[in-house]
N, C-alpha and C positions, 0 to 999 in steps of 0.2 A: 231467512231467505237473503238479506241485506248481506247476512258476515260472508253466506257462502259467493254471492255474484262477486261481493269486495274478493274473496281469496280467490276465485278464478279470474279475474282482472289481475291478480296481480303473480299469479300463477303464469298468464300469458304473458304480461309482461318481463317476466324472469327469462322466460323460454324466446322471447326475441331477444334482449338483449345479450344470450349466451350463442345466439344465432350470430349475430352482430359480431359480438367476440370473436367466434369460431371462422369465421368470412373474415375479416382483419387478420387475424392467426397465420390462415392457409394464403393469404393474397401475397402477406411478408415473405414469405416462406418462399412459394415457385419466384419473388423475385431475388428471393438471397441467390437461389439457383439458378437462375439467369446471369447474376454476374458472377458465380462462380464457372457454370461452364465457359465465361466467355475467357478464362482465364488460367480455365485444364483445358487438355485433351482429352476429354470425356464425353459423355452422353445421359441427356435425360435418361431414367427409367424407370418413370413411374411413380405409385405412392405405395406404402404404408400407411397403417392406421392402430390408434392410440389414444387415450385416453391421457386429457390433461384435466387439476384441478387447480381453478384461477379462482383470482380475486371476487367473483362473479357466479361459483359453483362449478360443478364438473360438466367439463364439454367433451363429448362420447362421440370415436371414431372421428378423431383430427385427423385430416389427410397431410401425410409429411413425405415432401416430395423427395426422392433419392437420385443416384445416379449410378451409370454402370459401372465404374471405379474412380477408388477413388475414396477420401475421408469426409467428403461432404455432412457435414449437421449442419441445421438452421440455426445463424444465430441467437437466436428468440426465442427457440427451443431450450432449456434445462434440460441438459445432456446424462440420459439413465436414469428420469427422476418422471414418477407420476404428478408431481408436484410441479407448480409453477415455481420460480426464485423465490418471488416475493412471502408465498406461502412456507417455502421452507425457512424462511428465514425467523417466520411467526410461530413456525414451530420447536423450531434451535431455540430460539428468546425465552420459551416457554420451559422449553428443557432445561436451559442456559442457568435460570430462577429456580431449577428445582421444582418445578411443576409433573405429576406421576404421569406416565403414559395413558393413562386410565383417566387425567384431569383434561388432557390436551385431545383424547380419544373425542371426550364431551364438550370439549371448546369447538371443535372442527365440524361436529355435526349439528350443533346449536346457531354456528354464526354462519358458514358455509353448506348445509344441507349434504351434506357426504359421510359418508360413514367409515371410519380408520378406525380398525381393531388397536388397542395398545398392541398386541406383537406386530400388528403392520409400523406402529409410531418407531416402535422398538428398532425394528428392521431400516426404515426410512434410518435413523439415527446411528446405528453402526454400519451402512453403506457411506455414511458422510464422514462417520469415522476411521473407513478403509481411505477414502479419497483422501480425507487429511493427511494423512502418514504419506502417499503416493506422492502428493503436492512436496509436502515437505522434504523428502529426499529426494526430490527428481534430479536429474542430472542440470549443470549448472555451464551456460557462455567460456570458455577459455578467457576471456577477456573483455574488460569494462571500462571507461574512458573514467567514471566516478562510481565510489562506493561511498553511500552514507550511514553513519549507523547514532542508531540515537534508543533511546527507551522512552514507552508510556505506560502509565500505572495506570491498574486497573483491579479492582477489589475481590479477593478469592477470598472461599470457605476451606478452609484446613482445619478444622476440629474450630477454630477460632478465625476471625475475620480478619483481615491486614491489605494495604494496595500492596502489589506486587509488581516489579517493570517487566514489561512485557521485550523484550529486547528484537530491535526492526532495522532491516536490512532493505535499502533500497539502491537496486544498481542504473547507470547509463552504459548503454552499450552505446560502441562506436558509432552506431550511425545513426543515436540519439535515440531510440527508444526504450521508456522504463522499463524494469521489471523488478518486482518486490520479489526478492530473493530469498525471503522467510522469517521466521519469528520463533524467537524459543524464550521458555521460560524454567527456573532453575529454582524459583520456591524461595528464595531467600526475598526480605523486604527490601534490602536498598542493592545500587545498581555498583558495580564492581566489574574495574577490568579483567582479571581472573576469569570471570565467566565471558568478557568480550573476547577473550585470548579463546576459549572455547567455540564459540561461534565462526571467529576466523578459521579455528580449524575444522570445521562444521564445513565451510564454503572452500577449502583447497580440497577437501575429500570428493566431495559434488564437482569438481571439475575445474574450481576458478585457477589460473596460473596466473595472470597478470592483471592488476588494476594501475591504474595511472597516478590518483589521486583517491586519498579519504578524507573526508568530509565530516568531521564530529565534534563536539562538546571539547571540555579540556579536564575529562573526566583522569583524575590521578592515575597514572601507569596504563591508559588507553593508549600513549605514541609509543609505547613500548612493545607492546602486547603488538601493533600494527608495524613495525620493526620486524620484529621474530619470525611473524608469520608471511608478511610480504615485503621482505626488507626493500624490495628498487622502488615501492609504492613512495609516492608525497605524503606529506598529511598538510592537511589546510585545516586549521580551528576556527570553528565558525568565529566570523567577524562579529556579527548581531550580540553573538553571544557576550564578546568583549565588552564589546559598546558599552553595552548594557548594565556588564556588572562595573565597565568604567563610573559611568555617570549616577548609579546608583550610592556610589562613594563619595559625591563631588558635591560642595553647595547649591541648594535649587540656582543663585544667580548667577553660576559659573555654567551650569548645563550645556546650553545652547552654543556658548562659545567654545566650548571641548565638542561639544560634539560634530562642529563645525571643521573645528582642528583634526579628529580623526579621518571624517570622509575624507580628505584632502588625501590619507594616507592609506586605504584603501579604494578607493574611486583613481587612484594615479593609473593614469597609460603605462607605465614602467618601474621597474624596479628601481631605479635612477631617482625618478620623481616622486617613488612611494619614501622612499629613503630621505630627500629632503624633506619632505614634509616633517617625517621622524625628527629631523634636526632638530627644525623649526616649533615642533611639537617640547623639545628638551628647552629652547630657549624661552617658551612662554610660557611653560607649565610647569620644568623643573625643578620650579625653587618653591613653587605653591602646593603641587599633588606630586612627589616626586617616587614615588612608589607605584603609584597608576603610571608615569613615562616611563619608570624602569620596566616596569612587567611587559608594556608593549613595545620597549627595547628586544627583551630577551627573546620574546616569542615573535619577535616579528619575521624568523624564517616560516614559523607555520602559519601566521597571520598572513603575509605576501605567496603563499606557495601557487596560488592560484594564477599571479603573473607570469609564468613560468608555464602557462598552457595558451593555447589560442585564443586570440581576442574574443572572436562571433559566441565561444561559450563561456568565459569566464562570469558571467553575473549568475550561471547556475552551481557554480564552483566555490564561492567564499561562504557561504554559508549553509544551511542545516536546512532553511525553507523548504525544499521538495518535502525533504522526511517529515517534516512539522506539520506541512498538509495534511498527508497521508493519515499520521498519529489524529489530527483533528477530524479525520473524516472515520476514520476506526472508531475514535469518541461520541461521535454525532450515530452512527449505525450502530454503537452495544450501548445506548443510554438508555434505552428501554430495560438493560440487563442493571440494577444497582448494586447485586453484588453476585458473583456467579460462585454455583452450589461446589463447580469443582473445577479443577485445569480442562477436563476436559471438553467441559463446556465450554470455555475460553478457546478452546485450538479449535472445534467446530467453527464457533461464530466467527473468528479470527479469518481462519480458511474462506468462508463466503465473500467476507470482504473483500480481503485482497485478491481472488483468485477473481472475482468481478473484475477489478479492478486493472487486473494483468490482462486481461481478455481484452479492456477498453483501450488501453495502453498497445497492443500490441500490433494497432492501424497506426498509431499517431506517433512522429518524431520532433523531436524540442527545437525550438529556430534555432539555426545558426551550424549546426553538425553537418547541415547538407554543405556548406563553404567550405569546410577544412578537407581539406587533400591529404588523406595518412601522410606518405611521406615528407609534407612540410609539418606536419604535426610530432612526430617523432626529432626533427631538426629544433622544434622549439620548447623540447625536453631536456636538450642536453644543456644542463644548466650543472 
C-alpha cells in the first residue's frame, strides 16, 4: 500500500509539474505573438494544437498561437520537430556515438516516459538530415564587412579513428550582425588551403560578391587561395596569433618587454604610428631576435590591414576571437560526443549548434557598426 500511495504522489506530482510546464510554454508563446503582431500588419487567429516532448515528459495538446498571415512560429517552439531542442540534441549525441535506434528507442522511454519506435528515431534523424543539407546550401548576404575562417578538430570513425578540422565560416554583415555561414569537412587529417580555396568557392556559389576583410590564421597559401577567389578583399592575420608564436620563441625574461613592444604596434590609432613603433620595434630587438622583427616587418601589411577600416569596429577586426568563441562553444555542446561514429553524425550535431546560434545572433548587433555611415566607410577603404 506504501509503494503504491508513494507512486501516486509522485504520479501527481509529474502531472503538475508538466501542467506547469505546459502554462509557461503557451504564456511565452501568445506573448511572442503580441510583439509580433505589433510589428506586422496582421492578425491574431487563434490556436493550433500539438504535442511537445520536454525535458519533463510529453505535454499533449500545447496551444500554439497563429495568425492570419504571415510566417509567425514561436520562438521556443522547435520548428517541424515533436521534440523539444534540448531533447533532440540528446538524441543526435546518442546517435552521434553510435548508439542503434532500437538503444535510444529504450533510453527515451526509461528516462522520459514516452514511447519512440526506432523507425520514429529513424525518421526524427533523416528530417534533421534534410534540414542540414537545406542549412548548408541556403543562399548567402551579397556582402559582409568581415569574413573569418579558421578550423577545429574533432575526432571521426572512418574504418579507423583520427581528428579531423572541421572547417568554420563566420561572417559580419554591414550592420553588425553575425551569421555562421557554414562548415565543411573534406576527410583529410590536417587543415590545407586547397580545401580553404574550396570553401571560398562554396560561398561565391551561395551568393557572396563582396567582403571587405578576412580575418585568418597564417595558414601557408590561405592569402593566396583569398586572392583568387575574392581578389579586392583585405586579409588581416590574426594578431594574437603572432604574438603568440612571437613570444613563444623569445627568452622567458624578454617576454613581457616584446610583448609590450608589439601592442604598441598593433593598439596604434594609425598606420603612421603603427609603422613607428615597427621602427622602434627593429631598433630594440633587431640585433637580439632579428628574425621575429623581420617576419613582422614583412607581414605587417596583413598585421595592420585592419587600420584601414573604421575605428568604432576595428578591435573585432585584428584577430580570430569571434571565430575562436564560436569553435569553443561547438567544443563545450559535442563533448558529450568523444568520438563521432560518422561525418554524418558531425554535420547533424554541427547543424543544431550553429543554426541556434544564428537564430540568437540574428536580434543582436556588435557595438560600434551602428556609428559607421557606408559611405564614410567606403572613403576609409581607399587605401
Amino acid at each position: 500500500m506504501q509503494k503504491k500511495a508513494c507512486d501516486e504522489m509522485v504520479k501527481a506530482f509529474e502531472t503538475e509539474l508538466k501542467e506547469l510546464v505546459q502554462n509557461l510554454l503557451e504564456a511565452l508563446m501568445r506573448e511572442d505573438r503580441a510583439m509580433y503582431l505589433e510589428a506586422h500588419p496582421t492578425s491574431a487567429n487563434g490556436y493550433y494544437t500539438r504535442d511537445l516532448l520536454t525535458l519533463v515528459g510529453p505535454v499533449e495538446d500545447l496551444k500554439v498561437p497563429r495568425v492570419r498571415e504571415g510566417d509567425f512560429h514561436p520562438r521556443i517552439l522547435p520548428y517541424r520537430k515533436r521534440a523539444s531542442l534540448e531533447l533532440s540534441e540528446i538524441i543526435l549525441a546518442l546517435y552521434a556515438v553510435g548508439v542503434s535506434t532500437r538503444k535510444i528507442s529504450h533510453f527515451l522511454e526509461g528516462i522520459y516516459g514516452a514511447f519512440y519506435s526506432p523507425q520514429s528515431i529513424s525518421r526524427l534523424i533523416q528530417v534533421t538530415e534534410e534540414e542540414v543539407k537545406a542549412w548548408r546550401e541556403r543562399p548567402l548576404s551579397e556582402e559582409y564587412c568581415a569574413v573569418f575562417l579558421d578550423g577545429t578538430f574533432l575526432s571521426i570513425r572512418r574504418g579507423k579513428t583520427a581528428k579531423e578540422p572541421v572547417y568554420m565560416v563566420l561572417g559580419i554583415k554591414p550592420d553588425g550582425r553575425r551569421e555562421s555561414l557554414g562548415f565543411w569537412l573534406f576527410g583529410a587529417e590536417g587543415e590545407s588551403a586547397g580545401n580553404w580555396e574550396e570553401v571560398l568557392k562554396d560561398l561565391r556559389r551561395r551568393g557572396v560578391e563582396r567582403v571587405r576583410i578576412f580575418i585568418t590564421d597564417d595558414l601557408p597559401g590561405l592569402e593566396e587561395a583569398i586572392k583568387k577567389i575574392f581578389p579586392e578583399a583585405d586579409w588581416q592575420r590574426c594578431v594574437l596569433h603572432a604574438v603568440r608564436d612571437a613570444l613563444n620563441k623569445v627568452r622567458k625574461r624578454d617576454r613581457e618587454a616584446l610583448a609590450e613592444a608589439l601592442k604598441k604596434i598593433y593598439r596604434a590609432e594609425s598606420r603612421e604610428e603603427a609603422e613607428e613603433a615597427l621602427r622602434n620595434l627593429r631598433e630594440r630587438w633587431g640585433t637580439v631576435y632579428p628574425k621575429i622583427v623581420e617576419r613582422w616587418e614583412t607581414k605587417a601589411y596583413a598585421l595592420l590591414a585592419f587600420l584601414c577600416h573604421p575605428k568604432p569596429i576595428r578591435r573585432y577586426l585584428y584577430t580570430t576571437n569571434l571565430l575562436e568563441r564560436l569553435a569553443k562553444e561547438v567544443k563545450r555542446r559535442t563533448k558529450v560526443v568523444e568520438v563521432f561514429c560518422d561525418e554524418g553524425a558531425v554535420e547533424n550535431l554541427l547543424y543544431l549548434v550553429l543554426s541556434q546560434l544564428d537564430e540568437a545572433w540574428g536580434e543582436r548587433r556588435l557595438r560600434g557598426f551602428a556609428e559607421i555611415q557606408i559611405g564614410n566607410y567606403h572613403v576609409a577603404l581607399t587605401h
